[in-house]
N, C-alpha and C positions, 0 to 999 in steps of 0.2 A: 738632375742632369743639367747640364749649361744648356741645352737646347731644349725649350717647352716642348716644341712639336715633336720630339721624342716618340717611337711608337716602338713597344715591343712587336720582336719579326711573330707572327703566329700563322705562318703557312707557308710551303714552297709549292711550286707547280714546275713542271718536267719543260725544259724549254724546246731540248733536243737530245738526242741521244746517237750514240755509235754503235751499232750490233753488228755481229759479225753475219757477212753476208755471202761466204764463201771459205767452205771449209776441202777442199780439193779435189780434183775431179776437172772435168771439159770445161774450158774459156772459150764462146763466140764471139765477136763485134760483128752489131748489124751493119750491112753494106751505106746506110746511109753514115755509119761511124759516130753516133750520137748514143747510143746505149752496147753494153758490157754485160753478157747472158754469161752466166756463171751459177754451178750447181752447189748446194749447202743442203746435206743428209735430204730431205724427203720435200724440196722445194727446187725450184730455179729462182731466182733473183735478178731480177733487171735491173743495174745500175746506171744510170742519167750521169754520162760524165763531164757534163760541164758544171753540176753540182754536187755529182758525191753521193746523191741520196738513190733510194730505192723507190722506185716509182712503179714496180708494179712485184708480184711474184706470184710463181704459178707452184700450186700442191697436189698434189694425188689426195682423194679421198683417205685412200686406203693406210696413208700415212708409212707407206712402205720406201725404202730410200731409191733415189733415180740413178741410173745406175748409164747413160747416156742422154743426151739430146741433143737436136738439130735444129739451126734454123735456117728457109728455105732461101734462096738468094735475093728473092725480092723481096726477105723482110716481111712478110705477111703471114707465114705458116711458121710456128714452134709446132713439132713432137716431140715427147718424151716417153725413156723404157722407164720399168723398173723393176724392182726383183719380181713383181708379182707376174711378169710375163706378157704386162699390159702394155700396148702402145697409145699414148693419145697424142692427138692432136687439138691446138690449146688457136682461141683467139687471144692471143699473150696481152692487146693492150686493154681486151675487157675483162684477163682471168679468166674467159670461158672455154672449158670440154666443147669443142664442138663433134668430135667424135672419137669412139676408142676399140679398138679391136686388139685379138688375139696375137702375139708378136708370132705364134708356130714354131718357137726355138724352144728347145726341152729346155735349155737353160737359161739367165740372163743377158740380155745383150748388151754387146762390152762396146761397140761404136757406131757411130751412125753419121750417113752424109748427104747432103740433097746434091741433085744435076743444077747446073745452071742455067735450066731450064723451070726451075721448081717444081717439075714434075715426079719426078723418079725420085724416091729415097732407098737408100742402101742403110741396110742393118747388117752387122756382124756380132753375130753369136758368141759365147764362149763352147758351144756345143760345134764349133768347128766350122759352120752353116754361114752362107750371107744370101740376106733376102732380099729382095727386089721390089719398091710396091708403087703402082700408081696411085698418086696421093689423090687425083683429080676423078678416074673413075673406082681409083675402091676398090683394087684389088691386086694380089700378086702376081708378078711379074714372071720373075722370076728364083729360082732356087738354086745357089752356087753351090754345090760342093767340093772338097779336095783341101783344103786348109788342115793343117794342122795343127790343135788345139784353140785357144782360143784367138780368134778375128779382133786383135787391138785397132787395126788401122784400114779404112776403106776410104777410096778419092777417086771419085769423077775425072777422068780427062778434061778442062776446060772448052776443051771442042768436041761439045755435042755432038758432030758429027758421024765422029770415028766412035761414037758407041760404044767407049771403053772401061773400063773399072778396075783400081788396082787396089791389092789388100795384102796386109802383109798377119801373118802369123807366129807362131813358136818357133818355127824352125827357122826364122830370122830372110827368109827367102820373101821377095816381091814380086804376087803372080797380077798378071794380064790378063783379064776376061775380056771376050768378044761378047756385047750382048746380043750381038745377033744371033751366033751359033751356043752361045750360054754354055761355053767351052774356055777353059784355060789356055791360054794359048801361047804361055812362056811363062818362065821362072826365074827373075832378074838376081843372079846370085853377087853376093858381095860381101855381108856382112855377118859376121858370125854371133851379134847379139840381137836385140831388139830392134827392127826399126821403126824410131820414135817418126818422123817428117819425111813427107814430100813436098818439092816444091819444081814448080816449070814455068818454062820460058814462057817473054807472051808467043812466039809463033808455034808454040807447042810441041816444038821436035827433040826439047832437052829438058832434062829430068834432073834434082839434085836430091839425093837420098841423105838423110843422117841417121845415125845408132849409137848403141849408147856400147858399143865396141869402139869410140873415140875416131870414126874415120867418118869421110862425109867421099859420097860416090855420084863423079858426073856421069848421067846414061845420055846413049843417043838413043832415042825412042824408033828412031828408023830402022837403024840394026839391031835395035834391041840390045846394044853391048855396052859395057863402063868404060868410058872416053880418059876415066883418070879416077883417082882414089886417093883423096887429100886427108892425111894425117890429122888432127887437130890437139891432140893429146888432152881430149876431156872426154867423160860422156856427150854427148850431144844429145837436145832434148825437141831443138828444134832448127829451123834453117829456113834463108829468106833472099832469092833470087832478087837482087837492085836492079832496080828497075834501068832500062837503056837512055841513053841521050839526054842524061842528066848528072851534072855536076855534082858529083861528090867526092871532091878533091880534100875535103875537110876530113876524113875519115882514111886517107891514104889512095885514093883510087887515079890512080894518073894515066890509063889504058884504057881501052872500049873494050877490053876482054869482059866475061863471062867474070862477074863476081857475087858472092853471097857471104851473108851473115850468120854467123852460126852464134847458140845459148847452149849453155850446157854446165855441168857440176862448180865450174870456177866462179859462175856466178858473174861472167865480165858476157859484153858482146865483142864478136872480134871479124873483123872483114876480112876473106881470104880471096886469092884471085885464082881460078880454076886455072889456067894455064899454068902455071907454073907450082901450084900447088903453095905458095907463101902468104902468111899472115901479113898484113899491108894494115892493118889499125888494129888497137885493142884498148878498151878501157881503162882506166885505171881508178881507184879509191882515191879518196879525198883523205880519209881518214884512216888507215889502215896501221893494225898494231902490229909489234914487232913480232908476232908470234903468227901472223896472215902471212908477215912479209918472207917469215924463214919458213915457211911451210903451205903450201896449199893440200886444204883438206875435203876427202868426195862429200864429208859430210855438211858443208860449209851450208848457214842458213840462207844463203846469198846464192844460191846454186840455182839458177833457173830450170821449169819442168815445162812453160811454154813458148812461143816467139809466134807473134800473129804481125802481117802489113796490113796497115790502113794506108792504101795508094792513093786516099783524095785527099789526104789530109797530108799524105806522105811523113807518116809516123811508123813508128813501130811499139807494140805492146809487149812488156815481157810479164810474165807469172814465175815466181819467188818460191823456193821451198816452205817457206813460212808463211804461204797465202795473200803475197804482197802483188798487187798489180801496178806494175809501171809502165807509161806513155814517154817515148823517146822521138825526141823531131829530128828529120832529118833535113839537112846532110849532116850537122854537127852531132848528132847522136847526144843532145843536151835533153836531160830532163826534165818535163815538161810537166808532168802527174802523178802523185802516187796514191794509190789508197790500198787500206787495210782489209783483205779479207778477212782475215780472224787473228783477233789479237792474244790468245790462249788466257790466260790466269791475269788480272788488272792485281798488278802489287802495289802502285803508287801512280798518285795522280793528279798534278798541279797546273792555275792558272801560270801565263805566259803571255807576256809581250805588251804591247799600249792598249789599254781598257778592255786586259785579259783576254785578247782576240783569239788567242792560242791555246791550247793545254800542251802538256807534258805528259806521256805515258810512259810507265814501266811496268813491261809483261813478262810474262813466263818468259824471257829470250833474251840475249844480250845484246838488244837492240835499245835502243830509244826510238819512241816514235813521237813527233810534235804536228798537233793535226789544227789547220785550220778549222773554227768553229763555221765561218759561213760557208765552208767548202766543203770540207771534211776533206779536202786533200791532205795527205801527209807528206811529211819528210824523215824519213827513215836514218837514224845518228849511228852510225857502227865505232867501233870502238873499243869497250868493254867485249871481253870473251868469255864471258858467262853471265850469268842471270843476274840482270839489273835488281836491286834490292829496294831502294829507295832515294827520294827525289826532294830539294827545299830551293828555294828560289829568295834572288834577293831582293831589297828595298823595292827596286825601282821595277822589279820584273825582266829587266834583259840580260839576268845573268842567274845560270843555276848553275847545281853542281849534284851530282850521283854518284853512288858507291854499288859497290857488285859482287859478289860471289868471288870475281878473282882477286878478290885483295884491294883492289884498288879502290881511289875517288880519282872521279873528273869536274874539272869547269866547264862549261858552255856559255857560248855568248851566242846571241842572237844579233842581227843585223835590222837596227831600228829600218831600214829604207828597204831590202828587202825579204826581209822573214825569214832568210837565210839563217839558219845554226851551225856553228863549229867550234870544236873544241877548241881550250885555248890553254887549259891548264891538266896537267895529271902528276897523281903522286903514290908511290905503290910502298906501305911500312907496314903493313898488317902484317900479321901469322895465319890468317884464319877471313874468312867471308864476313865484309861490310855490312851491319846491316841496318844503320839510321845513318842520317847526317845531317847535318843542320848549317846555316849561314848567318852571318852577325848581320845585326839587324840598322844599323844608324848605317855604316859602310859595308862597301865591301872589302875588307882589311884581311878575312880568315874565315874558315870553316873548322867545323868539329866534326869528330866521325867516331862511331860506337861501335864494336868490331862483338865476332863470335868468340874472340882470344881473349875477352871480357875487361877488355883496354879503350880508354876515350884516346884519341889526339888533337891535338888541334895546329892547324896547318895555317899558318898567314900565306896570304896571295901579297901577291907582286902589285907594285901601285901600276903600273900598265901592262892590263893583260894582254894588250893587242898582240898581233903575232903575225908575221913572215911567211908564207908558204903554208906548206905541211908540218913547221915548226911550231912545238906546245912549251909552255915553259914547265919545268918540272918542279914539284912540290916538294919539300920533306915538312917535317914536323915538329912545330916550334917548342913540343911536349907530347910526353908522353906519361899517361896515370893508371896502371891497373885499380879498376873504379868498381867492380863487383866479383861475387866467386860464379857467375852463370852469365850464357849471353846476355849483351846489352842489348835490349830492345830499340830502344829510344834517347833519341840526346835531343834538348833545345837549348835556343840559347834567349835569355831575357830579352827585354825592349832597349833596356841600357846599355848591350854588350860586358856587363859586368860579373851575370853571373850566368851560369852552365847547370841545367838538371841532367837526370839522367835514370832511367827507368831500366830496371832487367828482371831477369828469369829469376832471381835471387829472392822474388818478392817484394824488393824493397826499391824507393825511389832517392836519390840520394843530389842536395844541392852542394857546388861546388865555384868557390870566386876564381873570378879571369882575370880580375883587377891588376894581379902581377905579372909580371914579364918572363916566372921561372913558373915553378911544377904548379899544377893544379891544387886550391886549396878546400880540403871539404870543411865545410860547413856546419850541415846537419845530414841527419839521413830520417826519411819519411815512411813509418811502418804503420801497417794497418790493413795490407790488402792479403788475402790468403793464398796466393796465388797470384803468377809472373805478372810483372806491370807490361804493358803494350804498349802505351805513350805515355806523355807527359807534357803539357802546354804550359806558358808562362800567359798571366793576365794583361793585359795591354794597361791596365791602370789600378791593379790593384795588385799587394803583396802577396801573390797568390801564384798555389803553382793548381793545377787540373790533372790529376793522374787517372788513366785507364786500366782496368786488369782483367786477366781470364777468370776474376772468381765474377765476374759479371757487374760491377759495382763499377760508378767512377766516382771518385773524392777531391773534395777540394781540402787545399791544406794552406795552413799560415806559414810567412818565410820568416817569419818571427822567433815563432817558440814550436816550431814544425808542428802543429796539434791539428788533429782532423776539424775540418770545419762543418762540411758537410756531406752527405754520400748518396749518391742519386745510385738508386735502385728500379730494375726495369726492360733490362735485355734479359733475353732467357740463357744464355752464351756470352762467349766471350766478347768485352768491348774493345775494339782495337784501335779505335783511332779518337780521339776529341780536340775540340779547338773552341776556341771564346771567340762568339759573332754579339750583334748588338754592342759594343764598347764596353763587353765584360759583361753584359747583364745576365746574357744567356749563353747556353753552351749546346753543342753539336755532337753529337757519339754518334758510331759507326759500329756494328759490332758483326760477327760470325752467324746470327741471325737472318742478316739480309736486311736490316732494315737500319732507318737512322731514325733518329732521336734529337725533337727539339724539346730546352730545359730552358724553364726560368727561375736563376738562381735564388734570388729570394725568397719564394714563394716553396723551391724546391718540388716546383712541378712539371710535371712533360705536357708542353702546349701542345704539342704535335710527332704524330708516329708516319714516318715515312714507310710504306714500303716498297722499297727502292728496289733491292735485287734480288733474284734467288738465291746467291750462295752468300758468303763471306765480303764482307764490304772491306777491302784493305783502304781505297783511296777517298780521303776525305781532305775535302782544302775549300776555306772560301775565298772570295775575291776579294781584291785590296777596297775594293768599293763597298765591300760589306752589303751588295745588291745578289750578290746569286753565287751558288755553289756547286761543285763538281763531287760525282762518285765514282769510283771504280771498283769493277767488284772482281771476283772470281770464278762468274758466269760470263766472262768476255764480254760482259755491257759498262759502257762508258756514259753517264746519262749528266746531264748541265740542268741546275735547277736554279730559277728565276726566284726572288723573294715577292710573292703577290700581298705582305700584308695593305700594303695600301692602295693595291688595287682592290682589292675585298672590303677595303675601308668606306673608299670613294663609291663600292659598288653597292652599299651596305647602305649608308649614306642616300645614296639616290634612288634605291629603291625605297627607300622609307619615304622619301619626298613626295615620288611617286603615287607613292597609297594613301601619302594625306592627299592628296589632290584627287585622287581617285574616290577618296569617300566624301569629299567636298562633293566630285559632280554627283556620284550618285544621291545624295541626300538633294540635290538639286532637282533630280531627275525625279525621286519619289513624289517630293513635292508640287512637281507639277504633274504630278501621274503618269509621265512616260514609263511604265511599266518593264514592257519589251525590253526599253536600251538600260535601263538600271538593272535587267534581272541577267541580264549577257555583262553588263561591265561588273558586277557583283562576284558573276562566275568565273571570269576573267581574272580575279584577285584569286581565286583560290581559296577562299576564306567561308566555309560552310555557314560559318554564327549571319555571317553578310547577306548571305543570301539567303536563310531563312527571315532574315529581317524583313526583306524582299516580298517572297512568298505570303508572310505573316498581312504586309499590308498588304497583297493582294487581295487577300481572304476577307479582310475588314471593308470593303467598299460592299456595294448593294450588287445584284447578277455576279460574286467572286465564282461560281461556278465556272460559269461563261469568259469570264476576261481570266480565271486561271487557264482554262482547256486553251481559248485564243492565245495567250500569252507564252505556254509552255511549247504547245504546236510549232510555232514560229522560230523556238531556236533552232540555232544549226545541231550538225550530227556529233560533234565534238561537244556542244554545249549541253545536248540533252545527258550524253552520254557520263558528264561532270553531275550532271543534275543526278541521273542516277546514283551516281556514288556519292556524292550525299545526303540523300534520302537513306540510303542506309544510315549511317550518322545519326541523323535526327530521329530514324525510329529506334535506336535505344533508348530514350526517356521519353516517358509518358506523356509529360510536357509537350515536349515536338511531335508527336507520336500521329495525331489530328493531322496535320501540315502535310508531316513526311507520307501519311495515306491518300492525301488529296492530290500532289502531287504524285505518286503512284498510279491509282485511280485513272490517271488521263493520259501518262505512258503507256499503260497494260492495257488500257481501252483501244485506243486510238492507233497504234504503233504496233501491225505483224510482230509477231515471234522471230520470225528471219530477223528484222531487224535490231532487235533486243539482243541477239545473240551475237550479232556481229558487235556491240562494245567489248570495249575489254574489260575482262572479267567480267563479266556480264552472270556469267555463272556463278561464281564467287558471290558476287553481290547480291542476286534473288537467293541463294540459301541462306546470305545472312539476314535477308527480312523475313524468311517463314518464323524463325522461332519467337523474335520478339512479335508477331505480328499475332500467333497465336496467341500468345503470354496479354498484349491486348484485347484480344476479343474475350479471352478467358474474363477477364476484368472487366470491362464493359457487362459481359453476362452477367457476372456478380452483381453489378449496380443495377441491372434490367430489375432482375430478382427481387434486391430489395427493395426497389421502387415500388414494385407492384405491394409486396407484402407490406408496404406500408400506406398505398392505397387501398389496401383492403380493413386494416386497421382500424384507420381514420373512417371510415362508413359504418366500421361497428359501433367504431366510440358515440356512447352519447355524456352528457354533461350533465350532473343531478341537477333535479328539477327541472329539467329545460323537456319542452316538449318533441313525443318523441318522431323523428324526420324517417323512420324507415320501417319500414314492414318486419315483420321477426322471420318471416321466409323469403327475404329481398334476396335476390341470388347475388351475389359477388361483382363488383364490377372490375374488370383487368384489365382496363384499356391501360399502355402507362401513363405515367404522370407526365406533361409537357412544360409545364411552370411549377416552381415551389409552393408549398400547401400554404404559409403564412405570409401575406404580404400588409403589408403597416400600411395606412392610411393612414397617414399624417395628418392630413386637413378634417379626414372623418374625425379622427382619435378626439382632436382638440376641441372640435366644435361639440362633441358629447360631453365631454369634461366640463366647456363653459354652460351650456343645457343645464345640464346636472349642478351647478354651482348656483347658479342664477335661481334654480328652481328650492335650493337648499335656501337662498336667500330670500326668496317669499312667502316663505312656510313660517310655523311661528316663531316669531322674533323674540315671546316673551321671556322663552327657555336658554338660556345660554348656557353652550355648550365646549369642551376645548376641541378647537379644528384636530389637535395628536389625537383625542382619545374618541371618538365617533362610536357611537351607542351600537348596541348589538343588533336594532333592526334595521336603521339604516344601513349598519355594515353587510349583515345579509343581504338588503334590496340592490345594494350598489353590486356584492358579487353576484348575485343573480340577472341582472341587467346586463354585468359585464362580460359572464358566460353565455347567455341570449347572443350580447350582440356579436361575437367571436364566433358562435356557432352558424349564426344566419349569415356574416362574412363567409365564413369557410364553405357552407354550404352554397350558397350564391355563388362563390369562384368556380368550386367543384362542379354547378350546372353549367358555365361558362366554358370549362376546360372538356367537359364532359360533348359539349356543344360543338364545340374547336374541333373537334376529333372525329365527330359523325357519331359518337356512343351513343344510346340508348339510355337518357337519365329523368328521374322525376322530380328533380326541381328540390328547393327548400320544399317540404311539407309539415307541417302541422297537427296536432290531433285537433279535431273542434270541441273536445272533451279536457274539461277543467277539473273533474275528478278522474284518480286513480285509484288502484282496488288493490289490496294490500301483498297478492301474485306478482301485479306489477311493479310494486317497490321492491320486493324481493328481487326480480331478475333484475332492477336495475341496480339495486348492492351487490348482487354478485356480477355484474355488467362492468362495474364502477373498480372491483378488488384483480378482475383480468384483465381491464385495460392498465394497475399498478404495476401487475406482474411484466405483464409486455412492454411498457417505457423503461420498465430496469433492463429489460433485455436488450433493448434497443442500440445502447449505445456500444454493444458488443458486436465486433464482425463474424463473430462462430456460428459457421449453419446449423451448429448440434444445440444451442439454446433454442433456435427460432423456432427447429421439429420437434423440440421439448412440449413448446408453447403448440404447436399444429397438433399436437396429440391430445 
């Protein structure tokens, strides 16, 4: 590599991620307007909107879905229902139940609303029923009934004082409870659908209704009657009394009349003026296709299901059929925020903008979504009218382009100054759904696009894509190549713009030159996979293409003489996406598995197994930096992974620094016998050998008894509790076995049971020392044993000739043995030798003799002297050790008798032929020789 400091990448870590935090159901904003309470299946989710993230979420145990909740108006009390019939009450910013009780609805409940008072909460049933309950003393209130079927909507009168509560039900009617008399007390007829919203004046005498019958109805709450009933021709989802004595002439509003905002199926907001019943503002797209413009549809993804005022911020929030939460400032009704609640199926998903500040998504929906990474705000691209397929980006990052389900590709430009995107280019010549596309890589000059009609094109862009209004410059196609017989999965295009692959269902990967200005020319075609190819990557610096396939394999191939190079095997499933990071060295796969996969090509091994997703990983892209990478999968998670190899390097690195300086001071610390702080910084490493080291010198100084017990006592509870585990460790081998008991010994002594038990695994670890701990004692016995039996031995043995030292009924001595039976005298040995030499050389001198061959008496008198003085050693030790002990011993002894009688030589030959027997058995460890010999 041109660059020494070169490192292969070998680790990713999760930087951040996008999950869906709202899958539909009830949107609050707390009254402070700083967090976004929104429900997802069997949680609520608190979102933090000045950054996007989720900063807290509240679950049921019982993992049952929540099925309503409320927050109370001071912000301080969340409850929530759910199917299970439970009501709780949550301290939302610690997660905690602080209490839960019985909801008393036979069925679940469908809405709920606090007084603003935060006292009272109202529940409405699907069992018809709305409850009443003081949240403060704990109990029900009251018990509405007369509703018919289920209680979608229930609202507090804003003035507490008139004690009122209106609820609407099935039969599309809006009744009036007195909670005094806990009677019905009218039935505000208008609408003959659903009523979605309430909303009222601040002086509280006027009412605006909307339903999803497309009208919206002013009440006078005095007379209880509809003042007027404004047409709107959509469903209506929600509605929002503007606020008085404030300028919002930006929006159409030129009167002090009574005006409100309505959301509803078109998906637009639109200000109407009650008096006269006329539309005075409505929104309009930025970007709207010809097929939005010749038709409005109820089913539009754009079709909003809520409408909430933040009056301190004087915003407005709308909720999106498709989970999209938007923040709208007013007076101009500009966008201000968006973010995703749930992004369905991840199909594609690329860096964007200056030091890839941005991603690109493409979801199950014919949106595009481009989300701030420090925010996670998004910007929602409409456009395409059907399912976005896939996404490539060019050189410089401020310009992509996507293809989609309805035939089409589009350009997009991004706005370096303010993050702004819109389309600039579209071009529609397919038969059939788009479904790769790719962009030249030196300019941006052209795209290529891989269709289901199993045809490549390739579309040159205009040298200024800039653009006018709502004006896009339109695309055709500078060529066209039916390029396989099955869908085209995948098209790329080289680092040189010269040449085009292209991967499909056919199995096969096929290269094709761009070099000319007319048809596409092929090349080669690339065979080998068994099964559809799913990408196809070109090398940033080598002739090489990178093909993915559903037989689960990815291959590299030469653009030479097309021959497989080589074939990484390793997904259990299909691989659907790869790319070369590292400058070629290494490669990236994404597969159906869930998981990604780092390769290092030469070696043809997988340094590293992400496991990224649950489902299907379709989106794989790294950054131009070659520092961190994006996935998207088919679990609706979005996650940004950082490359840590050199932080792991540096961390790697300094911890090793670390530990040499660490056993620098401890060996300092041994040396000066500080004990204590060497056997804490020893445990502190983590390293058992360390601290046995530790231990071991403890043991070797004089009183180790006492400075062990001191020394062990004095750690902390963490320390001891290390110390325990391992001790277990070191009592596996017989070696440590000593240590690991002595330490033991003054844990189990010293230290209750209570507290033994409170380490962790504490359990664990005293059953792993009973078995070796027997397995030693077992062992030890064995050596008692022999000891003995070979002290009793050696008191039988006698040595011929030598006189005899023990009584023929001497009883046994079994003290054991405390020192070895044979210890050398050096100094003795010698000075016998020269004795003996000296005394050879005063004897007669006339006879000479060779010093090899020594005469047969003095060779007897020398082993007889030399058995004597061995015996009278060993004997003299044995009164010594005998002594040591406190036993009962008689010394060397003697006979005073120089003759023996020919009995006694007898027993001493057969004396002399059982002690041969017994030294051959000796060296065997079988207790069945030794009770051979005891018999």
């Amino acid at each position: 590599m041109a660059n020494s400091n070169f490192q292969f990448k070998t680790n990713y870590a999760v930087s951040s991620k996008i999950e869906p935090f709202y899958k539909g159901g009830k949107v609050q904003i707390s009254k402070d307007e700083k967090y976004i309470f929104c429900t997802c299946g069997s949680r609520v989710n608190v979102l933090e909107i000045s950054t996007g993230k989720i900063v807290h979420s509240i679950e049921h145990d019982d993992q049952e879905d929540i099925t309503s909740f409320a927050l109370s108006c001071d912000d301080e009390l969340l409850v929530t229902a759910s199917r299970a019939l439970l009501l709780k009450q949550w301290d939302w910013r610690q997660a905690q139940c602080t209490r839960s009780w019985r909801a008393i609805h036979t069925v679940p409940v469908a809405s709920m609303t606090f007084d603003s008072t935060s006292t009272l909460l109202a529940t409405g049933g699907c069992d018809g029923t709305i409850k009443l309950w003081d949240v403060v003393k704990q109990y029900c209130t009251h018990n509405l009934k007369g509703s018919s079927g289920v209680v979608h909507l229930v609202q507090f009168h804003p003035d507490i004082s008139r004690l009122q509560l209106f609820s609407s039900s099935l039969d599309c009617g809006i009744r009036l409870w007195d909670l005094r008399s806990s009677q019905c007390v009218c039935v505000l007829q208008s609408h003959y659908s659903a009523v979605t919203s309430l909303s009222f004046s601040p002086d509280g005498g006027t009412m605006v209704s909307s339903g999803r019958d497309k009208i919206c109805t002013v009440w006078d709450l005095k007379s209880r009657k509809a003042k007027r009933t404004v047409p709107v021709y959509e469903a209506v989802e929600g509605v929002v009394l503007l606020p008085e004595n404030k300028d919002f002439s930006q929006i159409g509003v030129t009167s002090k009349d009574l005006h409100f905002i309505t959301a509803g199926s078109k998906g637009v907001l639109r200000v109407w003026e009650a008096s006269t019943a006329r539309c005075v503002y409505a929104q309009t797209f930025t970007a709207a296709s010809e097929e939005d413009e010749e038709e409005e549809k109820d089913d539009d993804p754009r079709s909003l299901m809520y409408l909430l005022h933040l009056p301190a911020s004087s915003r407005l929030a709308t909720v999106t059929a498709e989970h999209n939460i938007l923040l709208y400032q007013l007076p101009g009704l500009t966008t201000q925020q968006q973010f995703v609640g749930y992004s369905d199926e991840v199909l594609d998903v690329k860096f964007l903008g200056k030091d890839d500040s941005h991603i690109v998504v493409a979801t199950n929906s014919c949106q595009l979504k481009v989300f701030e990474l420090l925010t996670n705000s998004c910007q929602i691209l409409y456009g395409h009218t059907d399912t976005v397929l896939s996404l490539d980006v060019f050189k410089k990052g401020f310009l992509f382009a996507s293809c989609a389900k309805d035939r089409s590709v589009r350009v997009w430009q991004m706005d370096s100054g303010s993050g702004q995107v819109h389309c600039v280019a579209q071009g529609s010549s397919h038969t059939n759904a788009v479904g790769s596309i790719t962009c030249s890589r030196i300019k941006a000059s052209f795209i290529v696009s891989g269709s289901q009609d199993c045809t490549v094109k390739v579309w040159d862009l205009p040298a200024d894509l800039s653009t006018t209004g709502a004006d896009i410059h339109r695309l055709t196609p500078r060529t066209t190549e039916k390029a396989h017989d099955k869908d085209i999965n995948s098209v790329a295009v080289s680092p040189n713009d010269k040449l085009l692959a292209s991967g499909s269902q056919d199995r096969t990967a096929k290269l094709w030159s761009l070099a000319g200005e007319g048809d596409l020319g092929l090349l080669g075609v690339f065979r080998g996979h068994r099964r559809g190819v799913w990408a196809v990557c070109f090398s940033p610096v080598d002739q090489v293409l990178a093909t993915s396939s559903a037989d689960g394999t990815t291959k590299l191939w030469s653009l030479q003489d097309f021959s497989c190079l080589k074939t990484f095997e390793g997904h259990d499933a299909s691989v659907l996406k790869v790319v070369f990071v590292s400058r070629g060295t290494q490669l990236l796969t994404s597969g159906s598995d869930g998981l990604v996969k780092l390769w290092t090509i030469k070696t043809n091994e997988c340094v590293k197994t992400l496991d990224a997703h649950q489902d299907k990983v379709w989106g794989l892209h790294s950054s131009r930096k070659d520092d961190k990478m994006v996935t998207g999968s088919a679990d609706s998670n979005i996650t940004v992974w950082v490359d840590v190899t050199e932080v792991e390097l540096a961390e790697e690195q300094a911890k090793q620094e670390d530990q040499i300086l660490k056993q620098q001071e401890l060996s300092n610390l041994l040396h000066e016998k500080k004990y204590l702080k060497a056997l804490g910084l020893a445990i502190s490493l983590d390293l058992p050998h360390t601290v046995l080291t530790v231990i071991k010198a403890i043991r070797e100084v004089e009183d180790n008894r006492e400075l062990l017990e001191k020394t062990v006592l004095k750690l902390r509870l963490d320390q001891k509790e290390s110390l325990l585990r391992f001790c277990v460790v070191w009592n596996t081998n017989a070696r440590n076995c000593h240590d690991a008991q002595a330490v033991l010994q003054v844990l189990l002594t010293h230290l209750p049971p209570e507290e033994l038990l409170q380490y962790q695994g504490a359990r664990t670890h005293l059953e792993g020392l009973i078995p070796y701990t027997e397995r030693h004692m077992q062992r030890i016995g064995r050596l008692l044993q022999a000891s003995m039996f070979l002290n009793y031995m050696w008191q039988k043995m006698r040595v011929a000739g030598a006189p005899s030292s023990m009584e023929q009924d001497e009883e046994m001595d079994t003290a054991p043995l405390a020192q070895p039976f044979f210890m050398i005298d050096k100094e003795k040995g010698m000075g016998s030798s020269d004795e003996e030499k000296r005394d050879r050389d005063d004897g007669d001198g006339e006879q000479e003799e060779d010093p090899d061959c020594p005469g047969e008496e003095e060779e007897e008198e020398e082993e007889e002297e030399e058995e004597v003085s061995v015996t009278k050693k060993a004997s003299a030790r044995n009164g010594r050790v005998e002594n040591g002990e406190g036993a009962k011993t008689n010394g060397s002894r003697h006979s005073g008798s120089e003759e023996s009688s020919e009995e006694e030589d007898l027993e001493e030959d057969e004396r002399d032929q059982t002690t041969v027997k017994v030294m051959k058995c000796l060296p065997l460890s079988s207790s069945a020789q030794c009770q051979t010999f005891a018999s």
